[in-house]
N, C-alpha and C positions, 0 to 999 in steps of 0.2 A: 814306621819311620816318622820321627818330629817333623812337622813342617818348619822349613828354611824359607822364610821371607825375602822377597829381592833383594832389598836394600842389603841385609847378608850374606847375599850368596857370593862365594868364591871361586877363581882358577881350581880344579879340580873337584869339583864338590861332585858329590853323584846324585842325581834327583828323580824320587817318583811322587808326584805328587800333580795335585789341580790347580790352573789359572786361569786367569780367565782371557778372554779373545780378543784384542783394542782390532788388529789390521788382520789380513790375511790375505796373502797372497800366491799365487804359481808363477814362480820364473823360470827362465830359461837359462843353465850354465854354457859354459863357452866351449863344450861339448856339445850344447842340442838338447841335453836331457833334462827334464823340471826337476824342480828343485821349491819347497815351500819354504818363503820367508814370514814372518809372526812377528806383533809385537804381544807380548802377554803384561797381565799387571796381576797385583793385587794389592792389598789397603797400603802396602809399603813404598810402591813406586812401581816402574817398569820396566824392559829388558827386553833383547833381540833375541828371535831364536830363527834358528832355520833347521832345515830338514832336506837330508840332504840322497836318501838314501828309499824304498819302501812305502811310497807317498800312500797316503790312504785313498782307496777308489772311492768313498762316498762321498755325499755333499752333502754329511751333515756336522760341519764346524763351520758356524759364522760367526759375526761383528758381535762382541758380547757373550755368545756362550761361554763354556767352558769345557775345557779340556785338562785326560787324565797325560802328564806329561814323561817319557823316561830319558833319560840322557845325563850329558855332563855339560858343565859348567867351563869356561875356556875364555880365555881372553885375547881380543881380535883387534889392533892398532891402537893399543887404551882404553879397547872398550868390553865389558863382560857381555856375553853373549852365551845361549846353550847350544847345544848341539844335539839334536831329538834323537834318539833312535827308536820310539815307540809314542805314536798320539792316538789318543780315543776320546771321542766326543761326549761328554755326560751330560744329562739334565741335571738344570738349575737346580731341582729339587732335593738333588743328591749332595750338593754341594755345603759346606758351612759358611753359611754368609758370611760371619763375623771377619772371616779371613780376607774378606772384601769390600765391605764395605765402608766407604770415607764420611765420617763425622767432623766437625768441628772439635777441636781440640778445648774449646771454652764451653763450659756448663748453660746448657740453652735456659733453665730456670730462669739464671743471673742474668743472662741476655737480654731475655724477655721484660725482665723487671726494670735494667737498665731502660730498655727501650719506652717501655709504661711512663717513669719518670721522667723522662725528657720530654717526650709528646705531650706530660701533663704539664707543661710551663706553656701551652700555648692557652692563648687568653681570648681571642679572636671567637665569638658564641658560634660563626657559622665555621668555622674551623673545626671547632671541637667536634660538632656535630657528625661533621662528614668522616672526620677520622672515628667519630663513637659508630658510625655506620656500617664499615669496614670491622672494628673491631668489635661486635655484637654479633658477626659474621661469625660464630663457632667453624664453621671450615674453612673458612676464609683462613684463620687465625694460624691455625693445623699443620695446613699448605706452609703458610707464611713462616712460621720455626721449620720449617724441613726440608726446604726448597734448597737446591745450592743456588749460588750465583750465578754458572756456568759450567758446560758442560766439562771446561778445559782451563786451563789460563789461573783465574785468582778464584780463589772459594769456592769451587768447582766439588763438593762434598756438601752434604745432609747439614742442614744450617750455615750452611753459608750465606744467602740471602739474609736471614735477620741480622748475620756476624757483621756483616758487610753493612748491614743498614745501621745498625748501632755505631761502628765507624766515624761512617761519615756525618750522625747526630751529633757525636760526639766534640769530632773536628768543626762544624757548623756551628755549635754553641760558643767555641774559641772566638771563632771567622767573629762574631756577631759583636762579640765583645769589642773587640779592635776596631771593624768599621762599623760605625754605628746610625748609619743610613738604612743599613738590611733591614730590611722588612723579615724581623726573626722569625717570628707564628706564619709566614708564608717560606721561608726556608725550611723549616722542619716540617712544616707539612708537605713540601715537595721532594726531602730529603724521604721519609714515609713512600710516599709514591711513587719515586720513580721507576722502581724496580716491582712493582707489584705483578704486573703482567708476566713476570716470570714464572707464578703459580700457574700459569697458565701455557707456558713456552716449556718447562723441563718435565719431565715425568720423574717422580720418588721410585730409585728402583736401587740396585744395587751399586751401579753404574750410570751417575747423571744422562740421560738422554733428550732429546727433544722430540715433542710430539709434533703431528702433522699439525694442528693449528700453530706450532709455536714457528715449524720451518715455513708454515706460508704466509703469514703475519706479523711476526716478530714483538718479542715482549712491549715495545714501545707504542706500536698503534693497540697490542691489546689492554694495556694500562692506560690508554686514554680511553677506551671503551669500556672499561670498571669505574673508571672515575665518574663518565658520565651517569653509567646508573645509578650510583649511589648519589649523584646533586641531583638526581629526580624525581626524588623522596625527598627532598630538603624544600617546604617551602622558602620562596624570596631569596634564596641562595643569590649571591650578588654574581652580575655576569662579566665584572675584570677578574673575580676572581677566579670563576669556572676558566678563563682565558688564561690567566697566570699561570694557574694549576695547568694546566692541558701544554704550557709553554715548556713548563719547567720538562715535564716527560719527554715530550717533544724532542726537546737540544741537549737533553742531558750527554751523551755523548760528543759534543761538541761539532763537531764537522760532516757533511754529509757522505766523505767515504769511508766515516767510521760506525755511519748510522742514524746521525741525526735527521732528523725530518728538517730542522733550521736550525739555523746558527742562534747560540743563547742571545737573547738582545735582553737582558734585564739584568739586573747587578744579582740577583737571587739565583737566575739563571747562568750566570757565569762562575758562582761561586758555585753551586753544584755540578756542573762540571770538571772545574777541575779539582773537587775536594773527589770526585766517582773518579777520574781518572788517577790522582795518586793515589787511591785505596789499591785500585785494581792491580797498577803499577804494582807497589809495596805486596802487595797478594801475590802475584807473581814470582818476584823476588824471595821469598819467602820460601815458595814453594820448591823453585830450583836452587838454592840456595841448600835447606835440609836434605833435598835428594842428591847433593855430592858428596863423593866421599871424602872419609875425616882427613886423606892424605891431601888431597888435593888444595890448591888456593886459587883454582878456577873454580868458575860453574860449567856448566855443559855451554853449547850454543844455545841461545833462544831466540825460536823464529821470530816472537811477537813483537819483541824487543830488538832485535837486530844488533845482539852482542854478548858477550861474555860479562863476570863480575867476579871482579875481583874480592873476593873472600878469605884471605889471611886470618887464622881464628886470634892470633895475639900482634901486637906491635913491638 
């Protein structure tokens, strides 16, 4: 049997095939008896399932694996959902990644090239340096095209980090033109940096995840911790700007119950905020957005946003 992709699947479809494992849980129906609820995905989007019947006595389906799935397709207050009659846990091994795994839809070559280009308009000798520091860095480099953004939310797939940094270079090069106070060569290189510490916050797998350094540190203290090493190979490196640098990471986030360490206090620093925040925003958007279907002129709810959008394809 063809594999039938989420974003495809329909009321009645009948389905044997592998997805992979977001949640997994045992509940209890209003009878007393368990019952397992799943969310599954794969590269197309996701979907509820429950199980309702036969529960499997092992414990070996968790967060991320995968599983072989049998049932139907059914639609539950508006919303598709399957209905299991048979799960089985398989290794990774056995699995076709390609069926799951999220790329950037933009060509990383072109990305990377973009991105070269714009970093080379920075003029600043100790600037250049430290960004040549970083990018001499062969793994550094690696990381850096393959990393998502996030596990979840915006860019949240295999380059999404560079997609995302190009971006907001992009938009910062506009910013600079207009107000022309900004310290440009210190914009683009914080725009560069802010997000590096992410090579080091998500692991490359199938499935964006984060590592135990990344859940006990967080990309932001660990991208001032790369920065430092690399200004410490830089003789005379100037020390407003190791502080500028270190600020921009710092507040990029804006607020401290969004993450920042401080609030931006620098025009450079306020403008990468909120050029990160509308990317993220727009990423987001994006994403729920493609994942509704063509009938619809909503989106689904989104937590992170706190709303529906409205999506009419024509006027």
């Amino acid at each position: 049997m063809s594999r039938k992709f989420v974003k495809d699947l329909k009321p009645t479809d009948t389905i044997d095939q592998t997805f992979q494992v977001l949640n997994y849980q045992q509940r209890t129906k209003k009878d007393g008896f368990p019952y397992l609820h799943l969310e599954l995905r794969d590269r197309s989007g996701k979907i509820q399932a429950k199980m309702w019947d036969n529960l499997p006595q092992d414990n070996s389906i968790t967060q991320y694996g995968f599983v072989r799935i049998q049932g139907k397709v059914e639609e539950y207050k508006g919303e598709t959902q399957i209905i299991i009659s048979s799960l089985k846990a398989i290794p990774e091994g056995e699995v076709y990644q390609q069926d799951f795994i999220l790329s950037t839809p933009k060509n990383i070559d072109e990305l990377y090239k973009r991105f070269k280009e714009i970093i080379s308009q920075v003029k600043d000798k100790f600037l250049v340096k430290l960004m040549d520091k970083f990018l001499s860095d062969n793994d550094f480099v690696e990381k850096f095209k393959k990393t998502p953004a996030a596990v979840e939310i915006h860019h949240a797939y295999s380059g999404g980090l560079l997609e995302h940094t190009v971006n907001l270079l992009n938009l910062g090069l506009k910013i600079s033109d207009y107000y022309q106070t900004i310290n440009t060569d210190l914009l683009i290189t914080g725009i560069f940096l802010h997000d590096i510490g992410k090579i080091k916050e998500y692991e490359i797998r199938i499935t964006p995840q984060h590592t135990d350094e990344g859940r006990l540190v967080g990309h932001t203290i660990l991208g001032i911790m790369m920065l430092e090493e690399k200004i410490k190979n830089i003789t005379g490196f100037p020390a407003d700007y190791k502080y500028l640098l270190e600020h921009l990471i710092a507040s990029h986030h804006g607020l401290p119950e969004y993450g920042a360490v401080v609030l931006p206090m620098t025009q450079e620093a306020l403008v990468l905020h909120y050029l990160d925040n509308l990317d993220a925003k727009m990423g987001e958007y994006k994403t729920i957005s493609e994942n509704t279907t063509d009938k619809s002129i909503w989106t689904e709810w989104s937590k992170s946003l706190e709303r529906r959008f409205y999506i009419k394809k024509t006027l």
